[in-house]
N, CA, C and O atoms as a GROMACS GRO file, in nm:
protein
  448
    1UNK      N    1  -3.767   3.900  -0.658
    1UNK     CA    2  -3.623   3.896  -0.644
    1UNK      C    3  -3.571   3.753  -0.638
    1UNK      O    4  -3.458   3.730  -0.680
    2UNK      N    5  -3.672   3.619  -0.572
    2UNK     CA    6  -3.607   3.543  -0.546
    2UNK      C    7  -3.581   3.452  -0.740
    2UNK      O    8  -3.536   3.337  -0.742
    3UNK      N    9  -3.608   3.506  -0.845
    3UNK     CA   10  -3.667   3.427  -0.902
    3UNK      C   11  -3.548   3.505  -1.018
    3UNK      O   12  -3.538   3.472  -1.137
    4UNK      N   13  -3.486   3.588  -0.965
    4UNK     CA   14  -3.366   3.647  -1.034
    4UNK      C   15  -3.242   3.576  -1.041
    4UNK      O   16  -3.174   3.584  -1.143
    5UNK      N   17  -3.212   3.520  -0.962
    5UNK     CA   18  -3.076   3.432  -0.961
    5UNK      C   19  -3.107   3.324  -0.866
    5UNK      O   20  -3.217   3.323  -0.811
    6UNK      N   21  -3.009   3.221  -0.840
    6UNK     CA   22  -3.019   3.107  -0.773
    6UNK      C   23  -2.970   3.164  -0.589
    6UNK      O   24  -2.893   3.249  -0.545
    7UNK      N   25  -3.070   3.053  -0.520
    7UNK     CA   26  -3.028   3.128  -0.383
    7UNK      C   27  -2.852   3.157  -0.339
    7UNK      O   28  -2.772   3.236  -0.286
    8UNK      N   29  -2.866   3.054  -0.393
    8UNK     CA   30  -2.717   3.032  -0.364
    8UNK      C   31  -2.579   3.144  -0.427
    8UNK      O   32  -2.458   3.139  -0.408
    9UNK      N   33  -2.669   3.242  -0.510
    9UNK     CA   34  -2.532   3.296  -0.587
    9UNK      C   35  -2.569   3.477  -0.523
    9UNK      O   36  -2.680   3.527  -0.513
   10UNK      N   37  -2.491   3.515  -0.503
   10UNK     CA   38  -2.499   3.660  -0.410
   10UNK      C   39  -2.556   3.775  -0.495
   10UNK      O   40  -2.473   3.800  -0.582
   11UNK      N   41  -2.646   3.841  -0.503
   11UNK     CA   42  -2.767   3.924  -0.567
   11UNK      C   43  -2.774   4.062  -0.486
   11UNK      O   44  -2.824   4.075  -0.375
   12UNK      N   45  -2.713   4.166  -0.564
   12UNK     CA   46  -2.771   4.301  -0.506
   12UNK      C   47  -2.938   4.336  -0.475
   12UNK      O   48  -3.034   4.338  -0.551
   13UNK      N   49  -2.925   4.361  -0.335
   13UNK     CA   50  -3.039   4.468  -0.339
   13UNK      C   51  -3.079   4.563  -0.429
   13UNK      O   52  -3.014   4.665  -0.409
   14UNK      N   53  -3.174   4.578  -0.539
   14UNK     CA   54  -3.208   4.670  -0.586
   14UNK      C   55  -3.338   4.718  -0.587
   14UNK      O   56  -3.413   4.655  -0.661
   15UNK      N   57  -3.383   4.804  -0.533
   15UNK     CA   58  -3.504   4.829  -0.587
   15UNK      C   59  -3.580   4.909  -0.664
   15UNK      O   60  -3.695   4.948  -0.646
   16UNK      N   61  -3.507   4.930  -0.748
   16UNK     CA   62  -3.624   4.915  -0.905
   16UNK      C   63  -3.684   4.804  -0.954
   16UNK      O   64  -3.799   4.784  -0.994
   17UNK      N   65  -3.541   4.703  -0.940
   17UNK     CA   66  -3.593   4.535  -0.949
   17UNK      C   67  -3.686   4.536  -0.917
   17UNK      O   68  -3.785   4.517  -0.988
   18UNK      N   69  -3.687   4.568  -0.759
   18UNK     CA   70  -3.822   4.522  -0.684
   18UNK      C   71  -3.973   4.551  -0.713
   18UNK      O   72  -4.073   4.487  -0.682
   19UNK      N   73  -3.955   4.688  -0.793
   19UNK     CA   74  -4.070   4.695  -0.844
   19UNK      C   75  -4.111   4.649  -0.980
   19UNK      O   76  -4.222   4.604  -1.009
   20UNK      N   77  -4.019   4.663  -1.050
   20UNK     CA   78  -4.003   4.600  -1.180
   20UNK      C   79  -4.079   4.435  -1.179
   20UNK      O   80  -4.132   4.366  -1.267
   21UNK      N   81  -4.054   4.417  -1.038
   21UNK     CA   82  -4.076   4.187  -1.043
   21UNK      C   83  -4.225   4.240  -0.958
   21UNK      O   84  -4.329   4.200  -1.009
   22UNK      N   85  -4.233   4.301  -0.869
   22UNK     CA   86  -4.388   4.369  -0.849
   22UNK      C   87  -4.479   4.402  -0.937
   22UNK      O   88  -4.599   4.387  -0.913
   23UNK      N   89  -4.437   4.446  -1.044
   23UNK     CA   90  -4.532   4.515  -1.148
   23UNK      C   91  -4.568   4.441  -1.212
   23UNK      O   92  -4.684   4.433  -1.252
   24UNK      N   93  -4.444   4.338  -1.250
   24UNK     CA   94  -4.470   4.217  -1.375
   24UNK      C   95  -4.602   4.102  -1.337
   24UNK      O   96  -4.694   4.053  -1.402
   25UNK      N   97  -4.544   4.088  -1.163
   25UNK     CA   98  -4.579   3.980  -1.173
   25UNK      C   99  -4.715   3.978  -1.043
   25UNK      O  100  -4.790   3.881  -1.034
   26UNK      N  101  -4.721   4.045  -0.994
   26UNK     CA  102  -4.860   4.097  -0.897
   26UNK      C  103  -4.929   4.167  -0.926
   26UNK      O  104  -5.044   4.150  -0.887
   27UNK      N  105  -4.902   4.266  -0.998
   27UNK     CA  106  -5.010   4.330  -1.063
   27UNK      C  107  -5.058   4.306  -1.151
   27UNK      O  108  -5.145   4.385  -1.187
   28UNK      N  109  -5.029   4.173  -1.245
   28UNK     CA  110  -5.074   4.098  -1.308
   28UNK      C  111  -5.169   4.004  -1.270
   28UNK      O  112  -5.287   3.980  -1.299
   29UNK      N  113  -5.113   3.972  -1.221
   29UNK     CA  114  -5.246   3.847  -1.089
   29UNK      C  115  -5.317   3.954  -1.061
   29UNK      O  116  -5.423   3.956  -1.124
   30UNK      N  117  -5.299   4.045  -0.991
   30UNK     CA  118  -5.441   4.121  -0.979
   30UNK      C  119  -5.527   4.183  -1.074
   30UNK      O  120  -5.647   4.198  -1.056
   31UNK      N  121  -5.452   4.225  -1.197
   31UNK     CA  122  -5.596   4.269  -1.271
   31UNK      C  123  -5.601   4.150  -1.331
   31UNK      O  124  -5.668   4.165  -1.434
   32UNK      N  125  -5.553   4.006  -1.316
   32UNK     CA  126  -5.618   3.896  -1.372
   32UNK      C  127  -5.728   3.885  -1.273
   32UNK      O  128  -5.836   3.885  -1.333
   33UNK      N  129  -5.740   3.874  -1.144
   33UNK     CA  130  -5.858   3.873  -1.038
   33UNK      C  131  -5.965   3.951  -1.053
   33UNK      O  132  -6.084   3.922  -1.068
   34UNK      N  133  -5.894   4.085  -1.045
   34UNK     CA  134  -6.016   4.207  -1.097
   34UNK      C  135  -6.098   4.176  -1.242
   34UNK      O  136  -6.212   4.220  -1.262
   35UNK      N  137  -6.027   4.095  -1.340
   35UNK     CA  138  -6.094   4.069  -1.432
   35UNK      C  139  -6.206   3.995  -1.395
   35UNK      O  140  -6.319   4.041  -1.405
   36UNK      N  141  -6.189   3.913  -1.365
   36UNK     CA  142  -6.277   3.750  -1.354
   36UNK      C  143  -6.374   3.802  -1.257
   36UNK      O  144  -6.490   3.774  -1.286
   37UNK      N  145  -6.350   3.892  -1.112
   37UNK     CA  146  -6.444   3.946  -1.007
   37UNK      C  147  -6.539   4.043  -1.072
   37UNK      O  148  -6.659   4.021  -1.053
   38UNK      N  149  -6.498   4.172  -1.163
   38UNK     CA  150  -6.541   4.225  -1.262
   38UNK      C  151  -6.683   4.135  -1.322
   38UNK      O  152  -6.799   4.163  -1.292
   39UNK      N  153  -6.649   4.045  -1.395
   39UNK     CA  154  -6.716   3.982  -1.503
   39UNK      C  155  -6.823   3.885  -1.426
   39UNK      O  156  -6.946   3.894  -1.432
   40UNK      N  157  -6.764   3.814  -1.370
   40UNK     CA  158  -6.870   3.718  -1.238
   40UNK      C  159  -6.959   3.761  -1.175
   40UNK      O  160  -7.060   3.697  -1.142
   41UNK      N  161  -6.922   3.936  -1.136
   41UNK     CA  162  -7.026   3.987  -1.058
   41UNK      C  163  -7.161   4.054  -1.185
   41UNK      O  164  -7.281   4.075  -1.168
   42UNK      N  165  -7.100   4.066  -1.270
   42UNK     CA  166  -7.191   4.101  -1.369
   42UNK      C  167  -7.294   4.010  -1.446
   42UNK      O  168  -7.401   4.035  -1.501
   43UNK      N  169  -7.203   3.870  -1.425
   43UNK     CA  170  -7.288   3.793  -1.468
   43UNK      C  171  -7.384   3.681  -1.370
   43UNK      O  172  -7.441   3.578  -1.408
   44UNK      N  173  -7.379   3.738  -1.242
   44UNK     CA  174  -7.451   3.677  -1.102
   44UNK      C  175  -7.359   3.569  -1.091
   44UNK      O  176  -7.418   3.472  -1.042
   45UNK      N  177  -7.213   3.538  -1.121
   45UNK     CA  178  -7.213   3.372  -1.080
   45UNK      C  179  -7.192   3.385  -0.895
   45UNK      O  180  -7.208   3.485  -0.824
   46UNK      N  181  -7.157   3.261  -0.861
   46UNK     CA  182  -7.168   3.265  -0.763
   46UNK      C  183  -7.089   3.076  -0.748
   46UNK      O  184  -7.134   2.965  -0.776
   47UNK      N  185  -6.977   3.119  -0.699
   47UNK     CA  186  -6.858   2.970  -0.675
   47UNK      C  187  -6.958   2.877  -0.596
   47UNK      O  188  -6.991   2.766  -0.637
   48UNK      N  189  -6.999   2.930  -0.487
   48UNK     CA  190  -7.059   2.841  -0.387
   48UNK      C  191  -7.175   2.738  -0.445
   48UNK      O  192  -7.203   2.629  -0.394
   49UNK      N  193  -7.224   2.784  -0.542
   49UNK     CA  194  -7.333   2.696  -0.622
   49UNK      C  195  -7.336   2.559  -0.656
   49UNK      O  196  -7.297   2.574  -0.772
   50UNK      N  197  -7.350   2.455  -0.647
   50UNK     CA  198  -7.333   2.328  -0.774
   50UNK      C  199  -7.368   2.349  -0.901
   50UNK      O  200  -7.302   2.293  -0.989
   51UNK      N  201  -7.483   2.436  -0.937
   51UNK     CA  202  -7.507   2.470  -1.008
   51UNK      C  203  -7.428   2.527  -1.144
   51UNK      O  204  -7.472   2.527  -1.259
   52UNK      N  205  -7.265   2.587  -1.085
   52UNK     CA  206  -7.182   2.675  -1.178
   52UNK      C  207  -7.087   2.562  -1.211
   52UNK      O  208  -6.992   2.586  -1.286
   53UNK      N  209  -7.107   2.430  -1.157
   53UNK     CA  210  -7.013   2.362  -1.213
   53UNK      C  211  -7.016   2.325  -1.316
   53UNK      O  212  -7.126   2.287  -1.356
   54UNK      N  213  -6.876   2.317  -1.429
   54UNK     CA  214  -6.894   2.278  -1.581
   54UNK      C  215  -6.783   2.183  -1.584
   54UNK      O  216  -6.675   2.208  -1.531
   55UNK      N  217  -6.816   2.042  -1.664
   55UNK     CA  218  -6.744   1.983  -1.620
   55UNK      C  219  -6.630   2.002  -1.753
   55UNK      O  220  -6.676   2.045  -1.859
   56UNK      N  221  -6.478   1.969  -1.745
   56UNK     CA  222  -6.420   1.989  -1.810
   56UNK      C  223  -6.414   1.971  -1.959
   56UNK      O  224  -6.362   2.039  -2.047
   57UNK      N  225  -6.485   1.856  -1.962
   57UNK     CA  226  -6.474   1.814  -2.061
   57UNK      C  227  -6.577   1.922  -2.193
   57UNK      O  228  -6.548   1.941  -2.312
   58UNK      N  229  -6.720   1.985  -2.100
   58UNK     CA  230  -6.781   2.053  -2.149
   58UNK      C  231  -6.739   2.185  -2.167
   58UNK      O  232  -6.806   2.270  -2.226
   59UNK      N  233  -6.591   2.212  -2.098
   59UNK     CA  234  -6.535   2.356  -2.136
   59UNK      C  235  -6.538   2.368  -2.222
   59UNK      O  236  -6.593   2.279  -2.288
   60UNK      N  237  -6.467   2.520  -2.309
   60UNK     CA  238  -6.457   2.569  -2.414
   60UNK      C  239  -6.293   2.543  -2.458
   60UNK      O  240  -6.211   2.555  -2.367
   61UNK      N  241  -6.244   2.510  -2.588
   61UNK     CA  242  -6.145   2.506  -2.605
   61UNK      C  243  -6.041   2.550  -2.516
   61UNK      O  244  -5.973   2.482  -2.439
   62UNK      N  245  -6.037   2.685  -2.538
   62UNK     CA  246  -5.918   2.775  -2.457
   62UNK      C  247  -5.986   2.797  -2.313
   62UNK      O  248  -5.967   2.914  -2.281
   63UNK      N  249  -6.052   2.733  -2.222
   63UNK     CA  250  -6.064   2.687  -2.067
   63UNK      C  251  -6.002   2.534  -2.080
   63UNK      O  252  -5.940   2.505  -1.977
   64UNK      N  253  -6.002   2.462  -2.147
   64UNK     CA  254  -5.955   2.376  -2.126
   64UNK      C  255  -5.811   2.354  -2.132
   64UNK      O  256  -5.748   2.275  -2.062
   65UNK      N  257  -5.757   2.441  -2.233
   65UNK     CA  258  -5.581   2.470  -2.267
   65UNK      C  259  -5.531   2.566  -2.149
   65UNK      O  260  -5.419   2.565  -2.098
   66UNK      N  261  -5.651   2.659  -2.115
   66UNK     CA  262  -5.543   2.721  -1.992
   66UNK      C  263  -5.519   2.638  -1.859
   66UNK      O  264  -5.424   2.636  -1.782
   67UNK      N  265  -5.656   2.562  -1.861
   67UNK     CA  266  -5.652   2.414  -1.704
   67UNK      C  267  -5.478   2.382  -1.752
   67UNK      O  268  -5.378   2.403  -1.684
   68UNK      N  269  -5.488   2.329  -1.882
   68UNK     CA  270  -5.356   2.231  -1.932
   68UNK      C  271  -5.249   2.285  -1.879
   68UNK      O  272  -5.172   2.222  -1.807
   69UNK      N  273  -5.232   2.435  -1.916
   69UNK     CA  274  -5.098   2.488  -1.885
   69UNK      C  275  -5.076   2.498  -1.735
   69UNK      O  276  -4.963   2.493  -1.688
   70UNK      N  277  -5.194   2.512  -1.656
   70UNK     CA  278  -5.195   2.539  -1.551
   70UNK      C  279  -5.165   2.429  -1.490
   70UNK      O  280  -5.104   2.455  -1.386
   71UNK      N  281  -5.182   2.298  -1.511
   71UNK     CA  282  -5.171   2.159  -1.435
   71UNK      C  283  -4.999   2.149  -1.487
   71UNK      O  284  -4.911   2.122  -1.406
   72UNK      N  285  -4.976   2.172  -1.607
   72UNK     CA  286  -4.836   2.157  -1.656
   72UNK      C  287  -4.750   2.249  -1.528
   72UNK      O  288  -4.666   2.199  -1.453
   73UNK      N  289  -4.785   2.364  -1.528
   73UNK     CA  290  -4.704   2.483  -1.453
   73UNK      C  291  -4.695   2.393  -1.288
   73UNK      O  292  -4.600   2.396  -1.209
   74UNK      N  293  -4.812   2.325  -1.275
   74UNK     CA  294  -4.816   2.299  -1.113
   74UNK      C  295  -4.739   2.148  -1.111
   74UNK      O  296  -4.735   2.103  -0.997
   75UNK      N  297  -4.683   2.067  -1.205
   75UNK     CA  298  -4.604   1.966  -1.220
   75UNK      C  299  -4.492   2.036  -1.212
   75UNK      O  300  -4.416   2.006  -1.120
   76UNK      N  301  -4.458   2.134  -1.295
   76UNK     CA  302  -4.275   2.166  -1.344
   76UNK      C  303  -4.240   2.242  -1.156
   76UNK      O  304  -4.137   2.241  -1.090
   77UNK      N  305  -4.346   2.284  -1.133
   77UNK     CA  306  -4.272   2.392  -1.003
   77UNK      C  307  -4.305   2.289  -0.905
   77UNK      O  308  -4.188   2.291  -0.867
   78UNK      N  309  -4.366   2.189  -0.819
   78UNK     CA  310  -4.345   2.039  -0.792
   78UNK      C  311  -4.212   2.013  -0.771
   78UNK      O  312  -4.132   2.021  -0.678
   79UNK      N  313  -4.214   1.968  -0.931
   79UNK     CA  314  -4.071   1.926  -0.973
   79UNK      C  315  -3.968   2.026  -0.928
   79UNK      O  316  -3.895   1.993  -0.835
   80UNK      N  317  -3.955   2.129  -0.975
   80UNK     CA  318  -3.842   2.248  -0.930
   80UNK      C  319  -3.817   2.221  -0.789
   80UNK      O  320  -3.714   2.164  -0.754
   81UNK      N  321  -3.934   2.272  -0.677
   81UNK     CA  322  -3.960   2.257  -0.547
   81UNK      C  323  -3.865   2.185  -0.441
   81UNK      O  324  -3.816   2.228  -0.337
   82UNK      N  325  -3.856   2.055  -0.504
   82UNK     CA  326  -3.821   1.876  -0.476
   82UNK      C  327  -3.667   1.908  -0.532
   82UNK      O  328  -3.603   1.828  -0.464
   83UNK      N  329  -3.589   1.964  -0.599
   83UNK     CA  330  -3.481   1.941  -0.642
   83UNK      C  331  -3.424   2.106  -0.570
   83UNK      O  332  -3.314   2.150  -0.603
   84UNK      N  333  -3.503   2.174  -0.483
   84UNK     CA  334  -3.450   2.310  -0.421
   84UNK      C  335  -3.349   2.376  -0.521
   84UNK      O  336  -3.226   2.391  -0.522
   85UNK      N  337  -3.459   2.414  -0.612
   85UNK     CA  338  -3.439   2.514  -0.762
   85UNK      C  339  -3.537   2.582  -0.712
   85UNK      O  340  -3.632   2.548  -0.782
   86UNK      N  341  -3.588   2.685  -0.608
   86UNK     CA  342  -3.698   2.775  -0.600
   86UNK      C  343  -3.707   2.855  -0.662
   86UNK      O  344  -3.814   2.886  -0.715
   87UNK      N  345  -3.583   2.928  -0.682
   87UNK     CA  346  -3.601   3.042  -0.834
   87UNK      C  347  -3.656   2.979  -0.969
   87UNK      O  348  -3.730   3.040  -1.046
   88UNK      N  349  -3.615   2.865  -0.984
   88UNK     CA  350  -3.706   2.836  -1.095
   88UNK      C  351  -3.846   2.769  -1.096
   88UNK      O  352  -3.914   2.744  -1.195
   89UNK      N  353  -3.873   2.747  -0.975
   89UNK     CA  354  -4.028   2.718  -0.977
   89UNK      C  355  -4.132   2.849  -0.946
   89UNK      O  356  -4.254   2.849  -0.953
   90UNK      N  357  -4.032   2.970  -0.905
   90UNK     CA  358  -4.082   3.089  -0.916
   90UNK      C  359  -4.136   3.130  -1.049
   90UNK      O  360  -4.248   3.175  -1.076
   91UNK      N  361  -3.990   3.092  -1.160
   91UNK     CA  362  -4.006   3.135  -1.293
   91UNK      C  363  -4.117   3.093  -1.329
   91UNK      O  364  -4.202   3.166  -1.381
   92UNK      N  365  -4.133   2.955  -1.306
   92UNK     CA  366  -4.239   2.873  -1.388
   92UNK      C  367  -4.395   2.946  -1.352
   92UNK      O  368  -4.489   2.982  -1.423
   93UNK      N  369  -4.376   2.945  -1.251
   93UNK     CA  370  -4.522   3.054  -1.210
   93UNK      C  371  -4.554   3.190  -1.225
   93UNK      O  372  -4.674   3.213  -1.233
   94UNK      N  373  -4.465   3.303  -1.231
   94UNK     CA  374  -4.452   3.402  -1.276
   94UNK      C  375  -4.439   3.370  -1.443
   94UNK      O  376  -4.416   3.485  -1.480
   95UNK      N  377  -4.440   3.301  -1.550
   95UNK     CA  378  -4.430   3.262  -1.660
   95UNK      C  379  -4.615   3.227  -1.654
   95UNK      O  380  -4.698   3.312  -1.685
   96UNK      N  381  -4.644   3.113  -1.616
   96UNK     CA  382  -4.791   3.090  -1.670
   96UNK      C  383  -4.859   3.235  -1.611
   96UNK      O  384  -4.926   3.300  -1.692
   97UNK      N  385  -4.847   3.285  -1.485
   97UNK     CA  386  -4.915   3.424  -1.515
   97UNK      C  387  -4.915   3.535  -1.608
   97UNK      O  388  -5.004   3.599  -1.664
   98UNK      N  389  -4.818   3.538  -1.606
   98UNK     CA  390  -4.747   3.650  -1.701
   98UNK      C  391  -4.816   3.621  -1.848
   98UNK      O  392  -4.918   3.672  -1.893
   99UNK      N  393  -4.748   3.543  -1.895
   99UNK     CA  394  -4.798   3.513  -2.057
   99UNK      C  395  -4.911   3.422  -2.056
   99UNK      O  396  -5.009   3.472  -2.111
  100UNK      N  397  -4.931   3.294  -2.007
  100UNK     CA  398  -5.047   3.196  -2.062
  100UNK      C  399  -5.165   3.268  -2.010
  100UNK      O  400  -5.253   3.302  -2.090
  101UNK      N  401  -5.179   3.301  -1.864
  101UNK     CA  402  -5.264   3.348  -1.790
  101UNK      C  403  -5.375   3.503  -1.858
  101UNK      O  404  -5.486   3.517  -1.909
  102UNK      N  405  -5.235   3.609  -1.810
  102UNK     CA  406  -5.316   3.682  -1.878
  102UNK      C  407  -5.272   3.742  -1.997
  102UNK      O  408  -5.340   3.840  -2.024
  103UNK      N  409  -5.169   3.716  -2.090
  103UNK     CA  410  -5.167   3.805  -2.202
  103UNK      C  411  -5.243   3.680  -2.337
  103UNK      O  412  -5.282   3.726  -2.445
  104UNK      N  413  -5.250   3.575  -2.316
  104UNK     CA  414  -5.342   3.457  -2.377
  104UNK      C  415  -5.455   3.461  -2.319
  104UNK      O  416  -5.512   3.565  -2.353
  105UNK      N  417  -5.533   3.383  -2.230
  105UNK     CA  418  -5.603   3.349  -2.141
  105UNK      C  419  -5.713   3.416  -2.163
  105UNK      O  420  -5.821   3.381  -2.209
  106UNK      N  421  -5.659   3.563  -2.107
  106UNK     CA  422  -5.762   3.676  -2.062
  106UNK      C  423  -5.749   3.800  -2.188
  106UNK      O  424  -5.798   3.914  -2.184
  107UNK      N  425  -5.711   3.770  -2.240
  107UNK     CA  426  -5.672   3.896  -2.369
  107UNK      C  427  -5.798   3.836  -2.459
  107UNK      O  428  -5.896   3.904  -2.487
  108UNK      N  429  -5.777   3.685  -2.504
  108UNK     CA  430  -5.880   3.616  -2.542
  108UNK      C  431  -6.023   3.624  -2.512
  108UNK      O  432  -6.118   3.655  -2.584
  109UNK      N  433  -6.013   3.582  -2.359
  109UNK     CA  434  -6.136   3.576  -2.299
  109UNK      C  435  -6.243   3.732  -2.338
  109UNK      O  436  -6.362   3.713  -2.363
  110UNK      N  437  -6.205   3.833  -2.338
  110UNK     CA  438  -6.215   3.967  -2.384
  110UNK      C  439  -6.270   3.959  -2.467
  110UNK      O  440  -6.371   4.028  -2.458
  111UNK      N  441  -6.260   3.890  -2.586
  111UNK     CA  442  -6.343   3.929  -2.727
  111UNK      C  443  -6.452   3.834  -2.749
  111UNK      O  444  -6.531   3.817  -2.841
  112UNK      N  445  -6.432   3.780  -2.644
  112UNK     CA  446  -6.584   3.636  -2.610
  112UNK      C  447  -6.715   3.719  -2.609
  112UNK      O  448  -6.823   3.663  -2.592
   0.00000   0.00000   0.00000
């Protein structure tokens, strides 16, 4: 809801919205999580390791473009943050999830 209009401008309660900005944008992050927990557990990794570290440069193309968007997304909402535009540093993050994250990202990652 907050990411619907500016705080400042007066916004009905609705909730369909509410699920509508729920559905889009959390249940997205989660079967982006369930993906990656899914796949990790199948393939033994394990975060805690030194071992699993790859360093960037040795990523794969599209790990390295989603870091990009992702460092981009964490500059612009920063930026938003600092100028108290929170609805739009909402956008900006509900945006790299939504599309770079998982309908790029992980749609991709899939046919690997």
């Amino acid at each position: 809801m907050a990411t619907q209009s500016a705080p400042w401008s007066p916004t009905n309660f609705d909730p369909n919205g509410v699920r509508e900005s729920y559905a889009k944008m959390f249940l997205t992050l989660w079967n982006v999580y369930r993906f990656h927990a899914d796949y990790a557990a199948m393939d033994g990794f394990d975060a805690d390791e030194e071992s699993g570290y790859i360093a960037v440069t040795e990523r794969s193309p599209l790990d390295r473009w989603v870091l990009s968007k992702a460092s981009a997304m964490a500059d612009a909402y920063h930026n938003h943050f600092e100028s108290w535009d929170f609805h739009k540093a909402g956008r900006e993050l509900e945006e790299f999830v939504v599309n770079d994250l998982s309908n790029w990202y992980v749609r991709r990652q899939r046919s690997l």
